[in-house]
Biotite code that builds the C-alpha atoms (Angstrom):
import biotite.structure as struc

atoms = struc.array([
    struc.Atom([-0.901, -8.000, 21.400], chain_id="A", res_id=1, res_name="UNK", atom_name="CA", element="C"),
    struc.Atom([-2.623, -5.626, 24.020], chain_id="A", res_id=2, res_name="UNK", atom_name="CA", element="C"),
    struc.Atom([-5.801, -5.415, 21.843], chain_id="A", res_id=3, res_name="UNK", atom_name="CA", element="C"),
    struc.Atom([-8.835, -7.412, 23.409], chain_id="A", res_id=4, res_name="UNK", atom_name="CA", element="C"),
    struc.Atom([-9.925, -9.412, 20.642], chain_id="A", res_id=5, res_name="UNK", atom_name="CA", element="C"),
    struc.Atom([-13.724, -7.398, 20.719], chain_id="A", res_id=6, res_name="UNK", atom_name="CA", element="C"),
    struc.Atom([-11.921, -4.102, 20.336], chain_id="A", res_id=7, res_name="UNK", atom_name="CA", element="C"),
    struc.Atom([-8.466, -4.706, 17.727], chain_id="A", res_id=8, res_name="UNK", atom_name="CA", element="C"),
    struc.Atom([-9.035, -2.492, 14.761], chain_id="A", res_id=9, res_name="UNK", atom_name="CA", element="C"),
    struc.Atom([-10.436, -3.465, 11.969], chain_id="A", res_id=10, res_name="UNK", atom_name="CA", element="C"),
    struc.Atom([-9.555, -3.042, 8.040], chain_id="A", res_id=11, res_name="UNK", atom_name="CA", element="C"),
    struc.Atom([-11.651, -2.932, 5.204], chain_id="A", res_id=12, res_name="UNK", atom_name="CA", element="C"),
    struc.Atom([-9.226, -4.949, 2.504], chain_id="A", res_id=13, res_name="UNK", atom_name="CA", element="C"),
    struc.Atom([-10.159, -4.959, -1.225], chain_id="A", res_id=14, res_name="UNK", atom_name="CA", element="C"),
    struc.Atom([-7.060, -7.288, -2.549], chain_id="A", res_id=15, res_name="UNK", atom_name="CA", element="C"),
    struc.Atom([-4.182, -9.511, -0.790], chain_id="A", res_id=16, res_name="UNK", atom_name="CA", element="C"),
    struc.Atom([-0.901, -10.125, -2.800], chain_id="A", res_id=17, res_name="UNK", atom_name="CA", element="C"),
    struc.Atom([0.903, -12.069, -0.633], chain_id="A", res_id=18, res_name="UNK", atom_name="CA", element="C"),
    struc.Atom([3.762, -12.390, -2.973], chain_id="A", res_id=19, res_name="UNK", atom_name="CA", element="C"),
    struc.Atom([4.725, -9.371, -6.009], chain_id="A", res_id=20, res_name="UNK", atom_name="CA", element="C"),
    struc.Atom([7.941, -7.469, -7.170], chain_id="A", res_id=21, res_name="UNK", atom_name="CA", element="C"),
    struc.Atom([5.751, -4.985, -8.757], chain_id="A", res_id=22, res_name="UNK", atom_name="CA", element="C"),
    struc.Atom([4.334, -2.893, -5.539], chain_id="A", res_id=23, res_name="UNK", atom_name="CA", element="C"),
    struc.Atom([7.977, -1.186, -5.045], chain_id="A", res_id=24, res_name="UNK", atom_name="CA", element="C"),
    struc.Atom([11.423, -2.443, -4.800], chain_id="A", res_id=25, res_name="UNK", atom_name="CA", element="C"),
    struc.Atom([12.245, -6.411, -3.167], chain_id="A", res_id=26, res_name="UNK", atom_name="CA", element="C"),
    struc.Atom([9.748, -9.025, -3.143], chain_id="A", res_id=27, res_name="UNK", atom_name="CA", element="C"),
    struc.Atom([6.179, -7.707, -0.669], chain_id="A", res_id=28, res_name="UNK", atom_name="CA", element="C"),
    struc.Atom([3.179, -8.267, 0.057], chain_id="A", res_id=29, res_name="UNK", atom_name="CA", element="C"),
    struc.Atom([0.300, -5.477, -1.126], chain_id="A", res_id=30, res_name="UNK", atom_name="CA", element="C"),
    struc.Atom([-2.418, -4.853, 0.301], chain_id="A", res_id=31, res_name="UNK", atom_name="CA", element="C"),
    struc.Atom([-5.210, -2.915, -1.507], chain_id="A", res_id=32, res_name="UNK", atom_name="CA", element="C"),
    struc.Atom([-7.817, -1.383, 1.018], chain_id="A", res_id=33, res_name="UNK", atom_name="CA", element="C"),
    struc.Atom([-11.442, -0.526, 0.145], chain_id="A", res_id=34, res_name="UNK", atom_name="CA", element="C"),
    struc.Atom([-12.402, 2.632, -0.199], chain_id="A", res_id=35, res_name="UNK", atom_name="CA", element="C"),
    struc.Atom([-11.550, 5.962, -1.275], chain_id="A", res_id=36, res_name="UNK", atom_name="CA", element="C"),
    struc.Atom([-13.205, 9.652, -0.682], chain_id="A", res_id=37, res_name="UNK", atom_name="CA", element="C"),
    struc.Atom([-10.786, 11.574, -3.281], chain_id="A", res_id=38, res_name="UNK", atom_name="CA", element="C"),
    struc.Atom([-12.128, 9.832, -6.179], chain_id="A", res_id=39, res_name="UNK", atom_name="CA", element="C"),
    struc.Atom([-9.223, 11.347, -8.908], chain_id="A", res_id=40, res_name="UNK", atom_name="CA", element="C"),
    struc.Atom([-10.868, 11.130, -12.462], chain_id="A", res_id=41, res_name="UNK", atom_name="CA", element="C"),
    struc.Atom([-9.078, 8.252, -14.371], chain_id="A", res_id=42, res_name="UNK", atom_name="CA", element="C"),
    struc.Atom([-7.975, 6.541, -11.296], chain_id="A", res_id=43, res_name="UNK", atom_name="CA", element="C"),
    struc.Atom([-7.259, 3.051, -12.172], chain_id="A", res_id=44, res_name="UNK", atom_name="CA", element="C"),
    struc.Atom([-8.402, 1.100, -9.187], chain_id="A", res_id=45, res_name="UNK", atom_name="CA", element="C"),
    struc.Atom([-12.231, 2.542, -9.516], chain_id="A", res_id=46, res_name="UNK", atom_name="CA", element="C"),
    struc.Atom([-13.674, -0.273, -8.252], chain_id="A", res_id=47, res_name="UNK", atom_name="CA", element="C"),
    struc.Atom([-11.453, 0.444, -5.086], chain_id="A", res_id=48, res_name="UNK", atom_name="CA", element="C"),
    struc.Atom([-13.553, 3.445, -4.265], chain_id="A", res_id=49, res_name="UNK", atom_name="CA", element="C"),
    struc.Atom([-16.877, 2.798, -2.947], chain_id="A", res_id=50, res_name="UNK", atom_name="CA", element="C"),
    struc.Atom([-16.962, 3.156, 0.983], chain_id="A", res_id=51, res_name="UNK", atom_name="CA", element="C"),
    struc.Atom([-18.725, -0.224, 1.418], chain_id="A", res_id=52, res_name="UNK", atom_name="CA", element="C"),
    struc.Atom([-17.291, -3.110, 3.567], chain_id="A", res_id=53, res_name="UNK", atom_name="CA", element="C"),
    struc.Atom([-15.722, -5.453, 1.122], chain_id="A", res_id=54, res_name="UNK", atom_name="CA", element="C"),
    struc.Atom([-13.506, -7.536, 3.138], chain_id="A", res_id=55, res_name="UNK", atom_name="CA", element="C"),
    struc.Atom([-13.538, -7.038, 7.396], chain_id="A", res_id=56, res_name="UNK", atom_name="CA", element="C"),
    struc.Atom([-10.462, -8.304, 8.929], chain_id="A", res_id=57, res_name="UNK", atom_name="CA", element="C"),
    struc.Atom([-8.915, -7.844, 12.475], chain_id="A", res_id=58, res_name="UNK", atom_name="CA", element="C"),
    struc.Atom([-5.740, -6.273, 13.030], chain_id="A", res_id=59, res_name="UNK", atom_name="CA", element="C"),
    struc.Atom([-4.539, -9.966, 14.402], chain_id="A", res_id=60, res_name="UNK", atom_name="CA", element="C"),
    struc.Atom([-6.062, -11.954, 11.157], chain_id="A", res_id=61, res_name="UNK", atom_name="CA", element="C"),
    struc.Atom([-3.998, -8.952, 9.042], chain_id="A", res_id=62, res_name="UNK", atom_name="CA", element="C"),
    struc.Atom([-0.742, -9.777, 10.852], chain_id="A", res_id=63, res_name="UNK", atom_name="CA", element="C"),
    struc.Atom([-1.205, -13.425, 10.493], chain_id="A", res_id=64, res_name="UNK", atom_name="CA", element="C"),
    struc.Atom([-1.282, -13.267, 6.786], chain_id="A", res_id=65, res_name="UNK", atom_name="CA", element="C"),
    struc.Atom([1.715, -10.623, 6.599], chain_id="A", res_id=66, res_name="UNK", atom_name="CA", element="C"),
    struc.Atom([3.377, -13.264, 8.987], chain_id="A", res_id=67, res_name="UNK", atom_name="CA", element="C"),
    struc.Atom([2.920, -16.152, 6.832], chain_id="A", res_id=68, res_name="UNK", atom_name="CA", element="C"),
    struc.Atom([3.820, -14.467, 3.569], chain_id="A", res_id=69, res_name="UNK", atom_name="CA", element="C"),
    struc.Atom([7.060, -13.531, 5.629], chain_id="A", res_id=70, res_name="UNK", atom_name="CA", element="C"),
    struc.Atom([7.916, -17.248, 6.417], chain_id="A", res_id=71, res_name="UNK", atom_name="CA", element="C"),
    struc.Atom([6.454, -18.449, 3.120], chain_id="A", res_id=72, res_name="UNK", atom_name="CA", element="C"),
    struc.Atom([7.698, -16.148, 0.140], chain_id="A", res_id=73, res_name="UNK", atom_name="CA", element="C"),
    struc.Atom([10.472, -14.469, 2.465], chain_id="A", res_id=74, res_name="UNK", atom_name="CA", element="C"),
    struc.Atom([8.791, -10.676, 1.800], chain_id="A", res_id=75, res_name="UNK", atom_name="CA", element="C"),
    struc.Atom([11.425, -7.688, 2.630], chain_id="A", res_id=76, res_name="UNK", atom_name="CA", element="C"),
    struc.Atom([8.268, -5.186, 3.092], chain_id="A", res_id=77, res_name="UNK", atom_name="CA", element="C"),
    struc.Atom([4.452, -4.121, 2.921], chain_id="A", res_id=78, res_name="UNK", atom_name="CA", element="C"),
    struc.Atom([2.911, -1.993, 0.396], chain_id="A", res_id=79, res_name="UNK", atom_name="CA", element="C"),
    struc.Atom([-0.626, -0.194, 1.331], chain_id="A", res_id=80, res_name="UNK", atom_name="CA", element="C"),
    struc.Atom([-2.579, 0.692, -1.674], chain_id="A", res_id=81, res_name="UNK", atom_name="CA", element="C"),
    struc.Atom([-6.152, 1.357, -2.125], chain_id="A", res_id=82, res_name="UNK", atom_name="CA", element="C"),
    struc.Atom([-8.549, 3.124, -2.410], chain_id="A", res_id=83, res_name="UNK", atom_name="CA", element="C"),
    struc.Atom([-7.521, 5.189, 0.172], chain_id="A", res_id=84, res_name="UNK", atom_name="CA", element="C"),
    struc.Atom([-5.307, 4.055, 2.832], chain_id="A", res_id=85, res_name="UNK", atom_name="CA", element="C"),
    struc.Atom([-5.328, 6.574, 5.269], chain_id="A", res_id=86, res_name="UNK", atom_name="CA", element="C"),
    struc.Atom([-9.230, 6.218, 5.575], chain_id="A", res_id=87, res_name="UNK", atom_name="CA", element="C"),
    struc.Atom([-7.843, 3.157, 7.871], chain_id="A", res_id=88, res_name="UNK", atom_name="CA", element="C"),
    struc.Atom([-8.443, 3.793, 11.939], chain_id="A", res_id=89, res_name="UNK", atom_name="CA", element="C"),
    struc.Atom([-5.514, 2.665, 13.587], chain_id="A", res_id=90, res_name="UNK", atom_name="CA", element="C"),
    struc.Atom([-3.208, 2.011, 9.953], chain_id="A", res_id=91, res_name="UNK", atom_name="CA", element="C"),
    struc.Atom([-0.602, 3.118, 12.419], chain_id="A", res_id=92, res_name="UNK", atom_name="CA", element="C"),
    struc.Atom([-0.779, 0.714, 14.821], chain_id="A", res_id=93, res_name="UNK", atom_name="CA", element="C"),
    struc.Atom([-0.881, -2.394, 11.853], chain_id="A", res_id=94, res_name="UNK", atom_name="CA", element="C"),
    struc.Atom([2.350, -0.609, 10.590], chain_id="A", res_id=95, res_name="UNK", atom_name="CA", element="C"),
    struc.Atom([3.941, -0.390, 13.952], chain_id="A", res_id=96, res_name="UNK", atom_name="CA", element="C"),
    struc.Atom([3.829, -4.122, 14.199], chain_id="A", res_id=97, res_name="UNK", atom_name="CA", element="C"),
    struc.Atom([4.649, -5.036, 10.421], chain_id="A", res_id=98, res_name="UNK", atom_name="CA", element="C"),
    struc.Atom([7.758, -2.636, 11.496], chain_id="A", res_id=99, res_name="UNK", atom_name="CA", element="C"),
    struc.Atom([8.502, -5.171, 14.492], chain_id="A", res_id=100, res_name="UNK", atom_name="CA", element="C"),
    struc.Atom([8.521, -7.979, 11.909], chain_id="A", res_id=101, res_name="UNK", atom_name="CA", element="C"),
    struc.Atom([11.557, -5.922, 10.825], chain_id="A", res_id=102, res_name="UNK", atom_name="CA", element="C"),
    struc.Atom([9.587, -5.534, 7.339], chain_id="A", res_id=103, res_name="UNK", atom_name="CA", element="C"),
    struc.Atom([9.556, -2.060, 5.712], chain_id="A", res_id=104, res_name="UNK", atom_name="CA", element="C"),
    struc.Atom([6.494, -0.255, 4.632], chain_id="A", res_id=105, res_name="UNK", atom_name="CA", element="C"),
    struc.Atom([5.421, 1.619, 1.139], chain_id="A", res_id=106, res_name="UNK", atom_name="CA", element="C"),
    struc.Atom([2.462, 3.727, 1.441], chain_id="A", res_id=107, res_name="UNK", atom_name="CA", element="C"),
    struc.Atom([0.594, 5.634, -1.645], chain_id="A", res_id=108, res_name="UNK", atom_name="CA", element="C"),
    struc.Atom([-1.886, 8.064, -0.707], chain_id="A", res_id=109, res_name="UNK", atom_name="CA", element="C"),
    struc.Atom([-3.714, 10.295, -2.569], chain_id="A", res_id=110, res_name="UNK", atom_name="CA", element="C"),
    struc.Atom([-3.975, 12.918, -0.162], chain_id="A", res_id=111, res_name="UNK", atom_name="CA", element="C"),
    struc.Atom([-0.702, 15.448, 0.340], chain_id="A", res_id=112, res_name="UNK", atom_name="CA", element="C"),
    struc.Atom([2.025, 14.560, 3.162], chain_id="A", res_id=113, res_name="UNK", atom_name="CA", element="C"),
    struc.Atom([0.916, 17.790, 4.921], chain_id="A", res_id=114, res_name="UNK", atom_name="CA", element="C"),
    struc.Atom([-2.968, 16.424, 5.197], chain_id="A", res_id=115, res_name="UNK", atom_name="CA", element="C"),
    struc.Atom([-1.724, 12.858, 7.423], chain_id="A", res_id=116, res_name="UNK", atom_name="CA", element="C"),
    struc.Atom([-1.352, 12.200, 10.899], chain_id="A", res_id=117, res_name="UNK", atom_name="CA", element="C"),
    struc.Atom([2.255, 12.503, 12.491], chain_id="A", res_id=118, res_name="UNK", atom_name="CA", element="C"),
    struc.Atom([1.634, 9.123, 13.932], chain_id="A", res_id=119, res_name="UNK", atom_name="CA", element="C"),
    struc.Atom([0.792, 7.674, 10.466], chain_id="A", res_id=120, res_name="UNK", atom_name="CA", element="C"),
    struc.Atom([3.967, 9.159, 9.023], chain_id="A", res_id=121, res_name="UNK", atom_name="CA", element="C"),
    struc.Atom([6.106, 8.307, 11.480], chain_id="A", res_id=122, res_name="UNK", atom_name="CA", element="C"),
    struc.Atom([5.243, 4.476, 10.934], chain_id="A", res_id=123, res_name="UNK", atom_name="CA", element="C"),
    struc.Atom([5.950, 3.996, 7.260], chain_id="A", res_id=124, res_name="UNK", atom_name="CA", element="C"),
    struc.Atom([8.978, 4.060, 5.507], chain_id="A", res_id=125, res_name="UNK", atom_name="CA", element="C"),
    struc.Atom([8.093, 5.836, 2.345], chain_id="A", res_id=126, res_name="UNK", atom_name="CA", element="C"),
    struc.Atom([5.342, 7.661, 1.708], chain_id="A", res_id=127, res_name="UNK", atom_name="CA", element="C"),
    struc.Atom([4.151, 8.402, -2.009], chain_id="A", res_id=128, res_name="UNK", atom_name="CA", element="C"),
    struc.Atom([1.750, 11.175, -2.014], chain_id="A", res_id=129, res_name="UNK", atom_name="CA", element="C"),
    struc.Atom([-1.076, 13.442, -4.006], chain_id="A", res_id=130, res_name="UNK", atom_name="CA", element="C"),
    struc.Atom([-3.605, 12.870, -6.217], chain_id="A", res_id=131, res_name="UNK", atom_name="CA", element="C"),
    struc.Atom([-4.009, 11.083, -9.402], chain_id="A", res_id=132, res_name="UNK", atom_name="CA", element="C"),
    struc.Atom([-4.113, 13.697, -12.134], chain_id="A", res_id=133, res_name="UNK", atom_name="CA", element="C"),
    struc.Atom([-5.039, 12.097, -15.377], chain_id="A", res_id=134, res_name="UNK", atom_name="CA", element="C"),
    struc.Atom([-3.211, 15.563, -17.323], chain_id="A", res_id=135, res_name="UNK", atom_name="CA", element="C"),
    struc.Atom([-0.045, 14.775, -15.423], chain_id="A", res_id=136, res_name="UNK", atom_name="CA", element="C"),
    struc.Atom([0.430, 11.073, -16.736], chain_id="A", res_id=137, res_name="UNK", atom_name="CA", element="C"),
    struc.Atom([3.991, 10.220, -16.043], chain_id="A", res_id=138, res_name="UNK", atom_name="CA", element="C"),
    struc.Atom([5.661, 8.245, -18.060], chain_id="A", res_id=139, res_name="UNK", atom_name="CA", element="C"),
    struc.Atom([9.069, 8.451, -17.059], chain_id="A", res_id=140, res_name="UNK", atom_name="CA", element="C"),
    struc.Atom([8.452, 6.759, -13.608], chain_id="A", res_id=141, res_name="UNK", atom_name="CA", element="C"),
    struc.Atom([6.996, 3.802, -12.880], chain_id="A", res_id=142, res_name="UNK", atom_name="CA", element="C"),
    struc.Atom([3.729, 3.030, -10.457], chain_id="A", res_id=143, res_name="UNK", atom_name="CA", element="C"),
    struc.Atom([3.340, 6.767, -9.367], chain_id="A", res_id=144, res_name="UNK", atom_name="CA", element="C"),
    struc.Atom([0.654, 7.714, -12.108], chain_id="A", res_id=145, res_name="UNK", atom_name="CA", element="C"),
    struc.Atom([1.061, 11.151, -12.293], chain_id="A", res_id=146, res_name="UNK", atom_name="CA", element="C"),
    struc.Atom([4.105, 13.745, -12.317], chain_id="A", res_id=147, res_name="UNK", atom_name="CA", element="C"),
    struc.Atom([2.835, 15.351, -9.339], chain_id="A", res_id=148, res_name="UNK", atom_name="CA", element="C"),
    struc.Atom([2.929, 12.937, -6.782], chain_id="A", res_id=149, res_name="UNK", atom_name="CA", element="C"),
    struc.Atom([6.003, 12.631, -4.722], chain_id="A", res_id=150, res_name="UNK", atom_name="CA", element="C"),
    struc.Atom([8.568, 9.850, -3.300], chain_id="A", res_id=151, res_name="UNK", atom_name="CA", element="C"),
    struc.Atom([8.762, 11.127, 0.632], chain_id="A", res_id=152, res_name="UNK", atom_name="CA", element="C"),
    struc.Atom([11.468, 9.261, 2.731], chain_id="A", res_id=153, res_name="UNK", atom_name="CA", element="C"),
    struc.Atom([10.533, 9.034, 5.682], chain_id="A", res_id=154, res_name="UNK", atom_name="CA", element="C"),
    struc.Atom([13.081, 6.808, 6.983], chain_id="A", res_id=155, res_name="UNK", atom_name="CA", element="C"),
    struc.Atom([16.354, 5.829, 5.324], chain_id="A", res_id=156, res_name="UNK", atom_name="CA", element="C"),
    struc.Atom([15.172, 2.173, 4.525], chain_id="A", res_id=157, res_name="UNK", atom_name="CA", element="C"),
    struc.Atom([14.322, 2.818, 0.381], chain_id="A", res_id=158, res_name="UNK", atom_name="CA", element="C"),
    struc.Atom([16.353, 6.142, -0.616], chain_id="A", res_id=159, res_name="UNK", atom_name="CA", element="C"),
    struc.Atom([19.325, 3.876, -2.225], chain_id="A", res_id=160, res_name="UNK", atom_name="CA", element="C"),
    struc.Atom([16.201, 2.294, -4.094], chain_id="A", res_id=161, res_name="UNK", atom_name="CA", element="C"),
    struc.Atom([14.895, 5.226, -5.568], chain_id="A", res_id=162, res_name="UNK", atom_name="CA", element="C"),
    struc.Atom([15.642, 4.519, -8.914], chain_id="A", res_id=163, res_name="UNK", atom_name="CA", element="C"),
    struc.Atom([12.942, 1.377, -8.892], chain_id="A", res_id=164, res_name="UNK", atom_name="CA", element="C"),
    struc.Atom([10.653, 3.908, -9.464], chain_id="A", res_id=165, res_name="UNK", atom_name="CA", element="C"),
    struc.Atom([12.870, 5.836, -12.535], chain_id="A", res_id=166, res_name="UNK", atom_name="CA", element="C"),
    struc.Atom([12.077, 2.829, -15.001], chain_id="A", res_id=167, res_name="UNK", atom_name="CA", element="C"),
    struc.Atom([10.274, 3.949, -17.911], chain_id="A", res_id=168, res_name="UNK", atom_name="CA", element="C"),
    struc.Atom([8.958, 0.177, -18.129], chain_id="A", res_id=169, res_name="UNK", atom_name="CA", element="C"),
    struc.Atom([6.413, -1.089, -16.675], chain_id="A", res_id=170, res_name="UNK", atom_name="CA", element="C"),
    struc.Atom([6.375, -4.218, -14.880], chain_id="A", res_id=171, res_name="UNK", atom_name="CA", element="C"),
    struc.Atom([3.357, -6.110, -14.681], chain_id="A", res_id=172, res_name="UNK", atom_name="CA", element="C"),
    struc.Atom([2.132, -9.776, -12.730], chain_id="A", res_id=173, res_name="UNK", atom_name="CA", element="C"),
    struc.Atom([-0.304, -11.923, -14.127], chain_id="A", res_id=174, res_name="UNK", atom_name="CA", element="C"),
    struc.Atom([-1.679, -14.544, -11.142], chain_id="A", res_id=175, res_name="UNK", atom_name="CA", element="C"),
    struc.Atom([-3.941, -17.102, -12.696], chain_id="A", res_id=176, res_name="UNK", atom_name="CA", element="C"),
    struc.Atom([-5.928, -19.469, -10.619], chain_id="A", res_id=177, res_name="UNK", atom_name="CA", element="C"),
    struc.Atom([-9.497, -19.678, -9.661], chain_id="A", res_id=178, res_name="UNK", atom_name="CA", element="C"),
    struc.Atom([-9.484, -15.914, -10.895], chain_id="A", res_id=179, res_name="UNK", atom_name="CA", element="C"),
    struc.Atom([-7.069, -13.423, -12.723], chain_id="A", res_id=180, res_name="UNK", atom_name="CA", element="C"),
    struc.Atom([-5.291, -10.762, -10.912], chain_id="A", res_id=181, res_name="UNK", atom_name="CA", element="C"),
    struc.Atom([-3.060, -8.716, -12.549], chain_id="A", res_id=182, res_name="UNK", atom_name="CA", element="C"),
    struc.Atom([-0.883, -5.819, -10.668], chain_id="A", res_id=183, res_name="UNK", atom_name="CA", element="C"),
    struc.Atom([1.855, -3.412, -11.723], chain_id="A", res_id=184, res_name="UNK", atom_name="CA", element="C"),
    struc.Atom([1.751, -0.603, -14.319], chain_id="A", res_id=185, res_name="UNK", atom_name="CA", element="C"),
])
């Protein structure tokens, strides 16, 4: 890595699943990242949307854990979540090496495709954009929320996978140990 270990980037991260089949299609790891200035009334994750450090971790201690849920729970891709993921300096350059792990990445954001960064785009796979809109609830689509937020390809990696999302069931984990986690829709 070419990052001096003073100066790697840095990610505020709410929530680790290191192993779920509900954050898109295969078996991933999610990450949920603190923090979110769109704020969509109804949003599920509220307590995702405070900009206050929650959890600070190096772009290195970030790989590490993407690395060992590779070797341990043999993930075929990342999902970012939030909050807000875009709101993360230098996402780009953590997807750019998830990419060399030859893992695919996932990214909902509640901004439109036309408000990000070429250089974030360009390092995801698919991108699933726009706000939350609590009068748009779809229910004919799994883990998008609303009916106006959109599946963008940005590489050819998920588009034979679409239909995970065309599932009018929702598919929820429950992790129980020293706490309860529960993700899905």
């Amino acid at each position: 890595m070419s990052y001096h270990s003073n100066l790697q980037p840095k990610f505020n991260i709410a929530y680790i699943k290191l192993a779920t089949k509900t954050e898109g299609p295969f078996t991933r790891t999610c990450i949920w990242f603190q923090g979110c200035n769109i704020k969509c009334p109804g949003c599920v994750n509220v307590d995702l949307q405070s900009l206050e450090p929650r959890n600070i971790v190096t772009l290195e201690e970030l790989l590490n854990i993407v690395k060992a849920a590779k070797e341990k729970y043999d993930i075929e891709g990342v999902t970012l979540s939030g909050g807000e993921p875009t709101l993360q300096k230098e996402l780009h350059v953590f997807n750019q090496e998830i990419r060399k792990m030859g893992l695919g990445i996932i990214m909902f954001t509640g901004k439109n495709i036309k408000e990000l960064d070429d250089e974030l785009i360009e390092s995801v796979d698919l991108i699933i954009d726009g706000p939350f809109i609590e009068s748009k609830l779809d229910e004919k689509r799994i883990l998008l929320g609303s009916t106006n937020k959109k599946l963008h390809f940005i590489t050819d990696r998920y588009t034979k996978h679409k239909d995970y999302f065309d599932n009018e069931v929702s598919i929820n984990e429950i992790t129980v140990e020293d706490y309860i986690f529960i993700n899905g829709d």
